[in-house]
C-alpha positions as CSV (number, residue, x, y, z in Angstrom):
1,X,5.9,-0.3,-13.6
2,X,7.6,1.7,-10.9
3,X,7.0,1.8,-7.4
4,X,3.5,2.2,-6.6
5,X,2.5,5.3,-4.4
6,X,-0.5,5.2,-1.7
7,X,-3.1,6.5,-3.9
8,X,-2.4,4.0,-7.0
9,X,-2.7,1.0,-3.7
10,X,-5.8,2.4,-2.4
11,X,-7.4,2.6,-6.1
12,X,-6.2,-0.9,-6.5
13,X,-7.7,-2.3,-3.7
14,X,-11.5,-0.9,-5.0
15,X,-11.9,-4.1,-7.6
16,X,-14.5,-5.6,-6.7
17,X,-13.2,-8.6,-4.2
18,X,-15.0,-10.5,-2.5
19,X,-13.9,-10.1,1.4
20,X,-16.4,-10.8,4.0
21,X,-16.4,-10.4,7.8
22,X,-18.9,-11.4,10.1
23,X,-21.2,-12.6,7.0
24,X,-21.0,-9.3,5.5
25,X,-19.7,-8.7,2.5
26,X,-17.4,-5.4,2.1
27,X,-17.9,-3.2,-1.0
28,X,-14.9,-1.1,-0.4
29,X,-11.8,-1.7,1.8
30,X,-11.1,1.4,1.8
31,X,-14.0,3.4,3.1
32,X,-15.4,0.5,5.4
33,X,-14.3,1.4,8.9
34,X,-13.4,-1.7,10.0
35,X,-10.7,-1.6,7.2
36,X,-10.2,1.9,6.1
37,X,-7.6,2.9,8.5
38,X,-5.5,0.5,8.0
39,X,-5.6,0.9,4.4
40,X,-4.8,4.5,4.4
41,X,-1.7,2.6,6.9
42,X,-0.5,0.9,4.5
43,X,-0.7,3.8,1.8
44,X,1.4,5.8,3.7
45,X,4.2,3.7,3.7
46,X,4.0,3.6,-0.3
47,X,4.0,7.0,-0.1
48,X,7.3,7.5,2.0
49,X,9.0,5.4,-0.7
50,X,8.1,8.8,-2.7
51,X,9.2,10.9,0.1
52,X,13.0,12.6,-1.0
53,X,13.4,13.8,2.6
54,X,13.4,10.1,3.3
55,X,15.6,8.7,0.1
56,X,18.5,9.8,1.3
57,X,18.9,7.0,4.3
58,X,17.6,4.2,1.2
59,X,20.7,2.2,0.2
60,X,21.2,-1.3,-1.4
61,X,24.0,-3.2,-0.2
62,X,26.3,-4.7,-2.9
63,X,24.9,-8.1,-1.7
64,X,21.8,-7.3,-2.1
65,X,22.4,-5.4,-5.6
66,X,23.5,-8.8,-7.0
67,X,20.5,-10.6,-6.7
68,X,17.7,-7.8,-8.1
């Protein structure tokens, strides 16, 4: 599997869990408003790993090559 992109995150996150805050249990990270916004956050950044505007700057040093 390749690198995920926001939507594939955001459609992971609606499994079911079980996360609760304040004694409440949340159905859906990523429509509860305490939590939505920062999961739409974090699927932007999965989508600017898509972005080729932004590939361009992405480099592996040799080092860092060697131990993928």
């Amino acid at each position: 599997m390749g690198i995920r992109t926001g939507k594939e995150l955001l459609e992971s996150l609606r499994d079911d869990r079980a996360l609760f805050i304040d004694g409440e249990r949340v159905a859906d990270v990523t429509t509860d408003p305490r939590f939505a916004g920062a999961a739409r956050s974090l699927a932007e950044l999965y989508d600017m790993q898509h972005d080729p505007a932004l590939a361009s700057g992405t480099r592996l040093s040799s080092r860092a090559r060697s131990t993928i």
